[in-house]
C-alpha positions in Angstrom: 161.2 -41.0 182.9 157.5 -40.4 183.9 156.4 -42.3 186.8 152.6 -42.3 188.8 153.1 -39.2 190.9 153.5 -37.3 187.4 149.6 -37.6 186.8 146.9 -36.5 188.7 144.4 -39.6 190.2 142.0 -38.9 187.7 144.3 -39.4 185.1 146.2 -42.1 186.6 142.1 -44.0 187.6 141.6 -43.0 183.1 145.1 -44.9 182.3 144.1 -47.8 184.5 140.2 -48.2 182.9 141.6 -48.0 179.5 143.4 -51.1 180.0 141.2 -54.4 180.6 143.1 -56.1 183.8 141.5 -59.5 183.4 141.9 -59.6 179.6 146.0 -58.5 179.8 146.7 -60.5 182.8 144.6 -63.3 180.8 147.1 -63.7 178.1 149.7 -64.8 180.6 147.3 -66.6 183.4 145.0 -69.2 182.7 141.8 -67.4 185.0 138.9 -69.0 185.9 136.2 -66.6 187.1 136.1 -67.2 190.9 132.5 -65.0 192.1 131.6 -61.3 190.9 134.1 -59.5 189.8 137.2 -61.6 190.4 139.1 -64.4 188.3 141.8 -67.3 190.3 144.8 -68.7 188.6 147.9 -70.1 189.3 150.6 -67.6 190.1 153.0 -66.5 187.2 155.7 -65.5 189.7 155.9 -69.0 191.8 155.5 -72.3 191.1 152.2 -73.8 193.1 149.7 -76.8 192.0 146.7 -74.8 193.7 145.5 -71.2 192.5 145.9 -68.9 194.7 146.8 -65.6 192.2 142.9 -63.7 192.1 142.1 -60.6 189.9 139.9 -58.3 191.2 137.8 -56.4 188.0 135.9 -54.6 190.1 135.7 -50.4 189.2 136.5 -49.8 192.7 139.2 -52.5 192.7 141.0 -53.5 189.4 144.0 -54.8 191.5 145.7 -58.5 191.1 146.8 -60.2 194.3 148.9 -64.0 195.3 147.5 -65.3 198.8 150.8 -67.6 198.1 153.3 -65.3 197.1 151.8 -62.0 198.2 152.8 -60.7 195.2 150.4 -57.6 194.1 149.9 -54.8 191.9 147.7 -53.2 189.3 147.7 -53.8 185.9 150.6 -51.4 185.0 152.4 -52.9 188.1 151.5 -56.6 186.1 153.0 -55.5 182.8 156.3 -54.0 184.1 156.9 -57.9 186.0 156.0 -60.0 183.2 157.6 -58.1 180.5 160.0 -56.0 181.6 159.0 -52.8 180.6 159.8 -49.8 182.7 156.4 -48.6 184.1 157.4 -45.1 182.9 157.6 -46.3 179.4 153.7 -48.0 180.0 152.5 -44.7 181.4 154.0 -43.0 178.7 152.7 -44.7 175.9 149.2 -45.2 177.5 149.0 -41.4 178.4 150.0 -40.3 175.1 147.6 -42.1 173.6 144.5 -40.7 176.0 146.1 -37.6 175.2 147.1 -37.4 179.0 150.8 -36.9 178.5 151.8 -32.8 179.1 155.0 -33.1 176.4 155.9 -30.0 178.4 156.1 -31.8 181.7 157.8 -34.7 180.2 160.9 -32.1 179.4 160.4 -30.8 182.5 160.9 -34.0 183.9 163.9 -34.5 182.1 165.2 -31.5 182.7 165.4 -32.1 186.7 167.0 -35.3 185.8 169.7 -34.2 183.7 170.5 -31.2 186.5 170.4 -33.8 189.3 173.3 -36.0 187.5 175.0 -33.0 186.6 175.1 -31.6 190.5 176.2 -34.8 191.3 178.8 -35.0 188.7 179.9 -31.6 190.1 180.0 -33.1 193.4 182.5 -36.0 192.4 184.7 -33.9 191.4 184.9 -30.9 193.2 188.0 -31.3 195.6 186.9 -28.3 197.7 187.8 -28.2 201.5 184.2 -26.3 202.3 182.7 -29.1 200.3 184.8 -32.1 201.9 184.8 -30.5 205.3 180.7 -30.9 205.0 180.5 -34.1 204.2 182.8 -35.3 207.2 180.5 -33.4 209.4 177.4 -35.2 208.1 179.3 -38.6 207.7 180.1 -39.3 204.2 182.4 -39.2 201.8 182.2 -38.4 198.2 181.1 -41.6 197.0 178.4 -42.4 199.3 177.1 -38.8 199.1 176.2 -39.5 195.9 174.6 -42.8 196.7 172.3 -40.7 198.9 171.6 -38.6 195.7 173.9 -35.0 197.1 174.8 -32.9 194.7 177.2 -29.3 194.2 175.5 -26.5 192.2 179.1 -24.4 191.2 179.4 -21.0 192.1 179.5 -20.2 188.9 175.8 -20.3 187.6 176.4 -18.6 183.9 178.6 -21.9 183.2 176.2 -24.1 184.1 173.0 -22.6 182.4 175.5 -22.7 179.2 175.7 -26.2 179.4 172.3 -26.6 180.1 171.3 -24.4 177.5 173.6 -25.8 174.9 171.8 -29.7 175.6 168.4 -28.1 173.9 167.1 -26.3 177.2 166.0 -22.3 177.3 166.5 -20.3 180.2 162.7 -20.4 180.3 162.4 -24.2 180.8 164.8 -23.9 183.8 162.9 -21.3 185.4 160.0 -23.1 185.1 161.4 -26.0 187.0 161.9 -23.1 189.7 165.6 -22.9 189.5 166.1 -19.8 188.9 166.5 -16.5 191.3 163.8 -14.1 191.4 163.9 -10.1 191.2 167.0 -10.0 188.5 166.9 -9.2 185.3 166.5 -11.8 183.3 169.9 -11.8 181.5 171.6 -11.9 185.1 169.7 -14.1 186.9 171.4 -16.8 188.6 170.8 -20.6 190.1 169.1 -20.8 193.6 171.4 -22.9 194.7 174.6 -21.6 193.2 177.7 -22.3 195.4 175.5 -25.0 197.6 175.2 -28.7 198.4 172.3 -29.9 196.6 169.7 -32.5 198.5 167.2 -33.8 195.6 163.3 -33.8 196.8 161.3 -36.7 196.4 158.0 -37.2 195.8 156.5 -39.8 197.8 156.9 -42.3 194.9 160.3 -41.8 194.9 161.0 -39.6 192.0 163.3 -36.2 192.0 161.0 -33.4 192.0 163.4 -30.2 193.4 166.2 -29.5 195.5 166.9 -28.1 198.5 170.4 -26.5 198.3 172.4 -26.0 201.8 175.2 -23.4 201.9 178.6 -24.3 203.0 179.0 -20.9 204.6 177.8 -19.9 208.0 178.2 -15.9 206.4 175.6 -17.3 203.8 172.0 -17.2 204.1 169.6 -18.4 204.3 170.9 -21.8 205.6 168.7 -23.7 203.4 166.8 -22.6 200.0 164.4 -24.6 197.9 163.7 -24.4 194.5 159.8 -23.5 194.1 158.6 -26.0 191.6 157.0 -29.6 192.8 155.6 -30.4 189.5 152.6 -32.2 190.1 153.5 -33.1 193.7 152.0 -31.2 196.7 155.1 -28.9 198.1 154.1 -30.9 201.8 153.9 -34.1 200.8 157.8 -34.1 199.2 160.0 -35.7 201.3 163.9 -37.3 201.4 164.6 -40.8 201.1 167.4 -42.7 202.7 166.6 -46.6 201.5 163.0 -47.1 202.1 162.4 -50.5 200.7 161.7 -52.5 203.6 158.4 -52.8 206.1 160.0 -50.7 208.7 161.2 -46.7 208.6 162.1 -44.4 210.7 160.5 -41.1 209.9 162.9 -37.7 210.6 162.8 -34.1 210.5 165.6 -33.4 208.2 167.4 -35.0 205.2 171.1 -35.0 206.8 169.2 -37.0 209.9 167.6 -39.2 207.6 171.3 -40.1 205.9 172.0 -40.6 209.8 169.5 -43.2 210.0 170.6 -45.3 206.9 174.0 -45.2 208.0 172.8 -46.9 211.4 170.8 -49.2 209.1 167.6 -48.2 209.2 165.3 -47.5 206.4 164.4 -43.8 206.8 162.2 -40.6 205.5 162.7 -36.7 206.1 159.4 -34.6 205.8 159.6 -31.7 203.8 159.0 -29.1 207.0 157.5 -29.4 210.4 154.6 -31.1 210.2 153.4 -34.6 208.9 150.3 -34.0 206.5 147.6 -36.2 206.0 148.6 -37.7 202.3 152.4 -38.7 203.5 150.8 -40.1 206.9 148.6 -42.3 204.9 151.3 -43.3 202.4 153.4 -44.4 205.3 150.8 -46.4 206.8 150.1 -48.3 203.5 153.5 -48.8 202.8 155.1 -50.1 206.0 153.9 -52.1 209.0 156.2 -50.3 211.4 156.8 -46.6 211.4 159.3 -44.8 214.3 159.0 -41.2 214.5 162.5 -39.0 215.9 162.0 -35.5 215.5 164.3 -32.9 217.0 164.3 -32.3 220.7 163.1 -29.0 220.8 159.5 -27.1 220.7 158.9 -27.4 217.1 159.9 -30.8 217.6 157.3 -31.6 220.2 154.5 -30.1 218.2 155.9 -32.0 215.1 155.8 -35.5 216.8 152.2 -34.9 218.6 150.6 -33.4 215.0 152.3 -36.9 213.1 150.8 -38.9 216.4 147.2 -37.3 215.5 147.6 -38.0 211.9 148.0 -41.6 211.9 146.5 -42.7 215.1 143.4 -43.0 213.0 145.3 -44.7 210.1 146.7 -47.6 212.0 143.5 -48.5 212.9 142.1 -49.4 209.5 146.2 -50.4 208.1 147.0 -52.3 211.1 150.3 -50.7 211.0 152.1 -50.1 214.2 153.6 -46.3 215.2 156.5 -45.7 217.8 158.4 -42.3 218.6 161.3 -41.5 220.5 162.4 -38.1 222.3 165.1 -36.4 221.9 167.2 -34.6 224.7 167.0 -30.8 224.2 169.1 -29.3 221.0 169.8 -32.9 219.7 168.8 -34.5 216.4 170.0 -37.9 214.7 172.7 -36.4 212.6 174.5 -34.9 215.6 174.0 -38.4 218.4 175.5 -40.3 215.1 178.5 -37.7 215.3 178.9 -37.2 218.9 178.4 -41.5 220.1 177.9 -43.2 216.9 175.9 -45.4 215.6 175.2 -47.4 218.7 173.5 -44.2 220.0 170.9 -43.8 217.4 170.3 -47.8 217.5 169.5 -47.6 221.1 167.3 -44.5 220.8 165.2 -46.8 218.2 165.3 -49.4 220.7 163.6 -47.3 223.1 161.0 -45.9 221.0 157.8 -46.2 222.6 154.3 -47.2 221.3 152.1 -44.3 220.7 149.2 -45.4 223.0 152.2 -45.4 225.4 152.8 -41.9 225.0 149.5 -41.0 224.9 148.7 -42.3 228.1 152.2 -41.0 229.8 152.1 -37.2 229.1 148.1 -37.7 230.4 149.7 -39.1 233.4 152.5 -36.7 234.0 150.0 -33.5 233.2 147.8 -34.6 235.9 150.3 -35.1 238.6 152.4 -31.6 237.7 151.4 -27.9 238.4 150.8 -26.7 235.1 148.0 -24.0 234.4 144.5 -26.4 234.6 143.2 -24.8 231.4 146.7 -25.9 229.3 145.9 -29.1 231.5 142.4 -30.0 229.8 144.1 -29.0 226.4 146.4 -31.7 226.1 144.6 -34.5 228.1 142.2 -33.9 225.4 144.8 -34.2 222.5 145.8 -37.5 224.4 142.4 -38.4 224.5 141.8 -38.0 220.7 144.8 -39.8 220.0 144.0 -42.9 222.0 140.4 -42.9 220.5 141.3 -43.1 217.0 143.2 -46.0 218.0 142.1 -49.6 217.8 140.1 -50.0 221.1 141.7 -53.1 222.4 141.0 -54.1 226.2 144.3 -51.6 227.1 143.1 -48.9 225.2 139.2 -48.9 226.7 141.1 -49.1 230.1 143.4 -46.2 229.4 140.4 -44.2 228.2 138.4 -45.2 231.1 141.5 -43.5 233.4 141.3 -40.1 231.2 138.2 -40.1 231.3 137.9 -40.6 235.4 141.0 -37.9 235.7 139.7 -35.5 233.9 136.3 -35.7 235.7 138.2 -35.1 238.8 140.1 -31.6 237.4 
């Protein structure tokens, strides 16, 4: 099924003009033009006596909105409510008809879906001790393995490109989806993640995209491969979804850490790699009003939790969204403190997160009072620094930059 990450934002900005907002959402909604560019109604998804449901036809805006209800959308988003209709099916038949639609994409598309059911299919029944033994260590069981979306690629990858092959695919199509190994000859060549557990990517809509496939061997490496096709997703901005659908998440490292944090109950997101980018920071910052950063307690860690800091300390200022992080001890990461204390552990270290202005300030603090060398020193006062100016300057934040400011006068 094609969903909005499939185009590109021209495309998707083409779909959107083609289709008159106020005149589709006007054959539901009795509007009333309410100033330039924007129509008031009442609300078609709550009963009220007062419009409060407004349309916005500007070019820039072409969004509908309910000050009662908060209900909002675009027109695509208005369609799929009031009718029913998958938005993939909208997207589909608008985009074919703008000659948008890449028929070679769409079976693309359906190609990763068909091999993501089919890895988990594997998955349910594989009886396995490697396989079992994995899950335990990360948690689950078969059944709520696949309710995160893991998978089993066989060892056995001839059998499977038979099947795949036999349901109207070439070995072509599924090396264009980047599942195949590289170097081989063609005949031989194999599936990346033969013999693995599979992890599906997401793209930051929420659709499959790849796979990252983890071997159950520590004799096999590498640890991790990835299949090397994002479709029309940037390769930084894929990412692993545990839940997801509520105002607050908890933003991790890795997907097993992420299945850690849904089994404590909170909403959570693995980035795809060490380091935040700018597109997935602003996507978290639109999406939710409170965003928890726990990345692993090591170096990399460290420089992955100050680089995410940087990225939306700007962002929170114009979303009003609020950012916390925690730190991990040394060595540790979610998916071990949920194996080693539980649940309880990775609740508290949520309940200890701190603000980032907080943290900020703090490391200014302890850099200033410690013996490290003065040119490192001015480095990362100034990183603080940055951070806390992109913030919004409430009376705290002037007085914590006034502080900085005065310290580092003094080095």
């Amino acid at each position: 099924m094609l969903s909005r990450d499939r185009f590109s934002s021209e495309d998707m900005a083409k779909i959107k003009q083609s289709m008159d907002i106020v005149e589709i959402i006007g054959n539901t909604v009795d509007l009333h033009p309410n100033g330039t560019d924007e129509h008031k109604g009442l609300c078609p998804f709550h009963e009220e006596k007062t419009a409060s449901f407004t349309v916005n036809s500007a070019q820039d805006g072409n969004f509908f909105y309910c000050h009662g209800c908060h209900v909002h959308g675009d027109v695509i988003d208005f369609i799929s409510r009031t009718t029913g209709e998958a938005i993939g099916t909208i997207l589909y038949e608008r985009g074919l008809s703008l000659g948008l639609v890449d028929t070679s994409m769409t079976k693309k598309v359906k190609l990763i879906d068909r091999m993501h059911i089919f890895f988990q299919s594997c998955l349910a029944q594989s009886d396995d001790p490697a396989v079992l033994d994995y899950l335990k260590s990360i948690g689950l069981s078969k059944e709520t393995a696949k309710a995160f979306g893991l998978g089993l690629s066989p060892k056995n990858s001839a059998k499977v490109l038979s099947i795949i092959t036999k349901a109207g695919y070439s070995i072509n199509d599924i090396d264009e989806i980047g599942m195949l190994t590289s170097k081989e000859k063609y005949a031989d060549r194999r599936l990346l993640v033969e013999g693995r557990i599979v992890f599906p990517v997401h793209s930051l809509n929420g659709s499959v995209v790849a796979f990252n496939g983890r071997s159950l061997s520590g004799t096999i490496k590498p640890k991790y491969v990835h299949t090397k096709n994002y479709g029309n997703s940037k390769k930084q901005d894929c990412v692993f979804f545990a839940g997801g659908h509520g105002k607050s998440i908890v933003v991790v490292e890795g997907a097993t850490d992420s299945i850690a944090m849904k089994i404590a109950g909170f909403d959570s997101m693995s980035i795809n790699g060490s380091k935040l980018h700018s597109d997935t920071a602003k996507f978290l910052a639109r999406k939710y009003k409170s965003i928890t950063l726990i990345f692993d307690g090591d170096s990399a860690g460290y420089r992955c939790t100050k680089n995410a800091l940087m990225e939306l300390a700007q962002i929170i200022a114009e979303k009003g969204c609020s950012v916390y992080a925690s730190t991990l001890p040394a060595g540790e990461d979610p998916s071990c403190i949920l194996s080693n204390v539980g649940v309880t552990g990775l609740v508290d270290l949520v309940s200890c997160s701190q603000p980032l202005s907080e943290i900020a300030f703090e490391e200014a603090q302890e850099l200033l009072d410690g013996n490290e060398d003065i040119n490192g020193i001015f480095y990362r006062i100034a990183e603080s620094e940055c951070i806390l100016r992109k913030m919004p300057l409430s009376a705290t934040s002037y007085c914590i930059i006034s502080a900085l400011e005065k310290a580092h006068a003094q080095k």
